[in-house]
PAMARTI-394612 format. One record per residue (C-alpha): x, y, z. Coordinates in steps of 0.001 Angstrom, whole numbers, plus 500000, padded with zeros to 6 digits. Example, Ala and Ser with C-alpha at 12.3 -4.5 7.8 and 13.67 -1.06 7.14 Angstrom:
2
512300495500507800
513670498940507140
//
This chain:
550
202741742000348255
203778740293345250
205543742230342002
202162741335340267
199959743031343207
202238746022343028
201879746466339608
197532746088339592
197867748403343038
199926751479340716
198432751312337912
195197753671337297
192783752961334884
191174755498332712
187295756525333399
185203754962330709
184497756939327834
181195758810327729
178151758656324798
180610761458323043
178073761918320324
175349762630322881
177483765153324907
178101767288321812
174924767372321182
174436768150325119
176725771136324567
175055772729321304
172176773002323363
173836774763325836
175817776803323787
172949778077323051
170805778611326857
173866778352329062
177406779523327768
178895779381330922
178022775664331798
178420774621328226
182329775580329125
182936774479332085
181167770720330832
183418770833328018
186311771324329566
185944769235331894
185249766390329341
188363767372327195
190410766316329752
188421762847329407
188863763243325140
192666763874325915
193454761244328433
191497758770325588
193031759738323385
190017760348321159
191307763392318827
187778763207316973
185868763803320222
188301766463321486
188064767972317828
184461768654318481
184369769294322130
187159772082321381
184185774004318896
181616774057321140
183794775678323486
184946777957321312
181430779048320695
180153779211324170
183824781395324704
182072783817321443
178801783875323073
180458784993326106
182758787418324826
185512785591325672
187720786430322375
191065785199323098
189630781813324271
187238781245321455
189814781719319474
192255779222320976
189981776626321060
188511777308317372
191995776865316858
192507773711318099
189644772333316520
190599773794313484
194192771852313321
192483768519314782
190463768704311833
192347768858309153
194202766566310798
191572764191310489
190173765547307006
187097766045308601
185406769205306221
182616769957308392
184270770462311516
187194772479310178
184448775097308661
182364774820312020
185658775970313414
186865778414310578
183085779950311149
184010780845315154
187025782295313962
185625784240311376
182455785524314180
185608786323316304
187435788540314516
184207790353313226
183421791056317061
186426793300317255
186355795226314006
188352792751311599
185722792651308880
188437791803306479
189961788779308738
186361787807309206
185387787675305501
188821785770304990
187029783227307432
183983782490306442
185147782417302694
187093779174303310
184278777468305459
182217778021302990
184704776416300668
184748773851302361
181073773822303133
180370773693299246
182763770511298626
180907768487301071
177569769346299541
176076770514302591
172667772527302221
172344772929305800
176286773108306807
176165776251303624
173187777317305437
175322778185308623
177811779573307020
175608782100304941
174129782671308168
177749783882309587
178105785922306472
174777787476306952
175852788839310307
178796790609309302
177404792254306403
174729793829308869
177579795507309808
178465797318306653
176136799966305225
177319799177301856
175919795785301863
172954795944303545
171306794617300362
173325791559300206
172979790786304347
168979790384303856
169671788339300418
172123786244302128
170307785711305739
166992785083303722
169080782230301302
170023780820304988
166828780250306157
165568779039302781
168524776272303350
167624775408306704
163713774679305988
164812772896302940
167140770955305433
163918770105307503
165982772515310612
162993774659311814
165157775763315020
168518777085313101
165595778740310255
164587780786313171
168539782417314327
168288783219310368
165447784722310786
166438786720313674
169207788049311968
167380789165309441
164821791287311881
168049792547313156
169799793497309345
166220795805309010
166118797164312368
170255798127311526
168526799396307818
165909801686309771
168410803025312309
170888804152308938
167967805614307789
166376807653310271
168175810709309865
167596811186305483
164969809104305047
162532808843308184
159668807479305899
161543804870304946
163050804406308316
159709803581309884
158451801250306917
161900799291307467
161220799249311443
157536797843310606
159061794886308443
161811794320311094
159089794247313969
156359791875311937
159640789013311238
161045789980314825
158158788562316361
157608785746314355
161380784847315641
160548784934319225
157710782563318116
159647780276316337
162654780578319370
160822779986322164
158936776875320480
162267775550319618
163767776311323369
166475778724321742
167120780915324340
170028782976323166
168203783181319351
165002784145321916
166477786746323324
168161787971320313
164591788472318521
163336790191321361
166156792720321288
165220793185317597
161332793930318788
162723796354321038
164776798226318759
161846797856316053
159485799196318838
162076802316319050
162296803497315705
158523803035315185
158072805657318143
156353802949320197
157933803719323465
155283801791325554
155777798910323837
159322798725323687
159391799468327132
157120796244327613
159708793891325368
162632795135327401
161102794121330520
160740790762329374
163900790955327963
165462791670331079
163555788841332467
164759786360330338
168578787290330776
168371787266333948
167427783366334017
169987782748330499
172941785812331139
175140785969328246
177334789297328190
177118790276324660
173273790446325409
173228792252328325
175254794838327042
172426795452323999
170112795636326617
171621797820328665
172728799955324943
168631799733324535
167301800303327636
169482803380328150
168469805368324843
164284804081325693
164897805669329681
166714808906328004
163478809264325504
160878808318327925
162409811520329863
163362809336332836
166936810573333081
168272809664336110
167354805532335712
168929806206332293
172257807753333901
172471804294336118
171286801886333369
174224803417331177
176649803198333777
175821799662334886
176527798741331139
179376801171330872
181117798845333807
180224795441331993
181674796892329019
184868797757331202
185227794410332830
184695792438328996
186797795307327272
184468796182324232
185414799575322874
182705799417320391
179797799189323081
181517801750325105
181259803907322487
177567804255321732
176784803629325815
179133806897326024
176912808800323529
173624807874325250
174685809118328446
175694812035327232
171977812712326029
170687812204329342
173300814074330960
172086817096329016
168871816727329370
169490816560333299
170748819845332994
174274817912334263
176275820585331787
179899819366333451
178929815817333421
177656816264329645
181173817973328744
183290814832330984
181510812432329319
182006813983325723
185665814095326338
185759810978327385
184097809962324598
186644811208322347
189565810048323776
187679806287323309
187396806795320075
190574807725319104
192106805285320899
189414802439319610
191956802151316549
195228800849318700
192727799044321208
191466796745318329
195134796671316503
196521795642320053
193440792641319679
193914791751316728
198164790769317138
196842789024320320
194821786579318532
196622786260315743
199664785106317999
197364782444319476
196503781286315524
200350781017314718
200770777322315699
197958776252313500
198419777952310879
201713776533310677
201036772733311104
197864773353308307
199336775034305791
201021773145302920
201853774671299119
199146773957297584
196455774918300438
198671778319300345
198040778981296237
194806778600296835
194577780981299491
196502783443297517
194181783264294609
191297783636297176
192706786647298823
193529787973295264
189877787763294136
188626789279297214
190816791997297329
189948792934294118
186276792523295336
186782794468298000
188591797116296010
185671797840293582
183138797944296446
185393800467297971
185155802358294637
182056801975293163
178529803335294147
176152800562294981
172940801008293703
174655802790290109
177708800426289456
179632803778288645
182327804800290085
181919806372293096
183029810236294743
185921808673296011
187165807439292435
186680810532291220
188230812516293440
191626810189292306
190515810718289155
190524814411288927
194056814079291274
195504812361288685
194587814163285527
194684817377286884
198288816522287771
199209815475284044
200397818990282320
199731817421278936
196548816112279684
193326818203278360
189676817183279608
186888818414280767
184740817712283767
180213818018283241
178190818050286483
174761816123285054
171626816595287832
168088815184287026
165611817558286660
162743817688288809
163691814378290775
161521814833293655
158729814549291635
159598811245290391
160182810017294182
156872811703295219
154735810438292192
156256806667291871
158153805825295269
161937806494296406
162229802865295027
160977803700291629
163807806418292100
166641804136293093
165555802557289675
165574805760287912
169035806610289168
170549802665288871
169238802471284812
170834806128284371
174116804387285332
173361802021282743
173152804841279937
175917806965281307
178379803807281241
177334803084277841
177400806098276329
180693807632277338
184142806537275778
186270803883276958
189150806873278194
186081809158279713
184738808673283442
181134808838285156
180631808551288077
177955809402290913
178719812332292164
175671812835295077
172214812323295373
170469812509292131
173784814546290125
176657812480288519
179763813791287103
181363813350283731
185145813432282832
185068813913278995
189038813052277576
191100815260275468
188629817754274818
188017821414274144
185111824027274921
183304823059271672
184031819214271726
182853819245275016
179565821125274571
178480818771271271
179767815544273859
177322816485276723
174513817574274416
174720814353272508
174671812657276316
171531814732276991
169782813676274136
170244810059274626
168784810328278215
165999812353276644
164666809705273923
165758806810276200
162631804624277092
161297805343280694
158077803989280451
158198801069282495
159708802392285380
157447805861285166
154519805246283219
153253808625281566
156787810023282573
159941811020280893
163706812501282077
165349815489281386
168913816308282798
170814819619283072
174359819433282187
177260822183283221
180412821643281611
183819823195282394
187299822361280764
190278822737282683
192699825286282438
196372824915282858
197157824967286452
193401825303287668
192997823321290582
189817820751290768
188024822790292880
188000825647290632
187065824026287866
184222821614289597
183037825501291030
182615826572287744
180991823499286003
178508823552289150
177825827622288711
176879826207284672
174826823789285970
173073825883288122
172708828510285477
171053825909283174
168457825341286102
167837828777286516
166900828850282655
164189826413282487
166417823114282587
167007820094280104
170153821703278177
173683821942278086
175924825271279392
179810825589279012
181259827174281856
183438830798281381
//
């Protein structure tokens, strides 16, 4: 054989290079019917993108991945490979994959509790979104947003504003099939709504349930025209749970059949532990126990082998319902303290998590960050601290500072020796008739425009704030028992002669006000006893006035 024979007979030549634009879209197809082969297909071709290679196909081949790894509950590879896609990106200053990839990171971290990491996220991609002036790429990442703001009771408001802004996007965009996972979401953020509500508000529980189970079913509609079988499946979860907290057990029962069904043909582990999370609470209130005992534990070993605290958690509390209503006392107590133990150890579970996947981000992190990427990040963080800080702090639906601030507030000048104020408990009068006579949402108006008047007609030194229900509290600076009578009454006559007209028509608002200054050395509870025993003296005597407390 001949040097040039040896050489030809050694030396192997790579396979061709596939259609990589038509294999991506190949696996965002299946990332969405078939994690499992949408991994082991894209792994298999990174390999191919490597020995190439091709950094822009393995860029994208390493997202889908990372997706299909999310889907499947796979956290510390979704986040590896999010990673590398990430870093290839940036690399290649390619804005759209790099907030494709930012996105899985940001769904990652939300899966384990880290709403703050995810936030962080999803912020930059959709920075980065926003500079490529992508409608449909800011759709996504709204969409993202949407889903972990369900998870916050606080912003419940702002997950169906965003999720709704996502669709609009995407049908703007001419993408009926990613319109329909916002829509899902969104029958998901109201069947979340209902479920907060069921225990205050059971009224408004059901009415959120009905408007969760009408766009529900337009989702499996829309999903199983488009062939989305993960967004199908997702909808049809959100029927069942609609179904639930409507009291239609016969009908949920039907949707988690088919359910079922479909999961069994596209499994995806996140899914089947809903399902098993559902199923479980509809066997305990359908009084069949003992299928409810198995269901739980079948999902109680999934959750064991995929190590998700969370869903242990609430599969826990379910079985302890049908354990007592067994009669299974001892099982019922077991389970309880098992229970307990979970939850206190959920905290160091997700901490351990969270150092796990942050060790796998360290590498990128490093070879993306430069000075001025870093500034920005800082001024980023910055603002949403500070974001984060007044949600923490402030009531919602009022804009007032919240119990929480006040409690500081009272800590703080309570604790100053020099320091002379006085503290007024404020309560609407008669409030249940304006919920009964104009809605509970003409009453979250009521209560949101008193805010309004309160903020502007205090001091700049002074402090409202909401203090419960339809009662807000009042720290009045520097003054005395007299001072602090004429402040509250001038307070109560504002309210009085403020226009309420268009919110109530026919209808006006009085407030009682009980007002106590503090005493040298008092402690807050004292005082906020005897401000509440005014208050309460002023309702006994016909309401709308001011009393000083002894």
């Amino acid at each position: 054989m001949s040097v040039t024979d040896a050489a030809h007979a050694t030396f192997v030549h790579p396979v061709d290079a596939p259609d990589w634009d038509a294999l991506v879209d190949e696996l965002e197809l299946l990332q969405e019917s078939d994690a499992p082969a949408c991994v082991e297909r894209g792994r298999e071709h990174l390999d191919l993108a490597r020995l190439h290679g091709d950094e822009h196909a393995e860029m994208r081949l390493s997202c889908c991945v990372a997706f299909a790894h999310h889907a499947l509950a796979q956290d510390a590879d979704a986040l590896r490979a999010a990673g590398r896609a990430q870093q290839l990106a940036h690399e290649l200053g390619d804005l759209v994959w790099e907030s494709r990839a930012l996105v899985c990171q940001g769904l990652v971290h939300h899966e384990i509790g880290d709403v703050e990491g995810a936030i962080d996220e999803l912020d930059r991609a959709l920075g980065l979104r926003r500079r490529t002036d992508d409608d449909a790429g800011t759709a996504s990442v709204l969409n993202s947003l949407g889903t972990v703001y369900m998870g916050m009771a606080h912003f419940a408001p702002q997950a169906a504003q965003v999720l709704a802004e996502a669709r609009r996007l995407w049908l703007a965009a001419d993408d009926p099939d990613h319109a329909s996972m916002a829509l899902t979401n969104l029958a998901k953020a109201y069947v979340v709504t209902s479920g907060r509500l069921a225990a205050t508000n059971p009224r408004g529980a059901v009415a959120a349930a009905r408007h969760a189970l009408g766009i529900a079913r337009q989702s499996v509609d829309e999903a199983d025209a488009a062939g989305l079988a993960r967004t199908g499946i997702d909808a049809r979860l959100a029927v069942v749970g609609a179904h639930m907290h409507v009291g239609d057990l016969e009908a949920a029962g039907q949707a988690l059949e088919g359910t079922g069904t479909m999961l069994r043909t596209f499994p995806s582990a996140r899914q089947q532990l809903q399902h098993h999370g559902l199923r479980g609470r509809w066997l305990v209130r359908t009084g069949r126990l003992d299928e409810a005992v198995l269901a739980l534990c079948d999902g109680l070993d999934l959750c064991a082998e995929l190590d998700r605290p969370g869903e242990r958690i609430e599969l826990l509390s379910t079985l302890v319902d049908a354990h007592e209503g067994r009669g299974d006392l001892p099982s019922a107590l077991a389970t309880l303290r098992e229970l307990h133990e979970l939850t206190l150890q959920q905290g160091d579970a997700i901490a351990d998590r969270r150092a796990l996947l942050l060790s796998s981000r360290l590498e990128v992190e490093r070879a993306e960050r430069a000075a001025d990427a870093e500034r920005t990040r800082a001024r980023a963080l910055e603002e949403h601290n500070a974001r984060l800080e007044h949600e923490a702090t402030h009531d919602v639906l009022t804009g007032l500072p919240n119990r929480r601030a006040l409690d500081v507030a009272l800590a703080r000048w309570s604790g100053d020796p020099s320091r002379r104020f006085a503290c007024a408990l404020l309560d609407i009068d008669h409030f249940k008739r304006v919920n009964d006579e104009f809605s509970h949402q003409v009453g979250d108006q009521v209560l949101a425009r008193l805010g309004e008047v309160l903020h502007d007609v205090i001091r700049a030194s002074d402090v409202a704030a909401r203090y419960g229900g339809e009662e807000f509290a009042i720290l009045l600076d520097g003054l005395t028992d007299v001072n602090a009578a004429d402040a509250c009454e001038r307070i109560r006559r504002v309210i009085v002669s403020h226009r309420w007209d268009d919110l109530m028509p026919g209808g006006n608002l009085t407030v009682s006000v009980g007002v106590a200054v503090h005493r040298p050395d008092e402690t807050v509870g004292s005082m906020l006893t005897r401000a509440d025993e005014a208050l309460y003296h002023v309702k006994r005597n016909g309401r709308d006035a001011v009393q000083v407390a002894l």
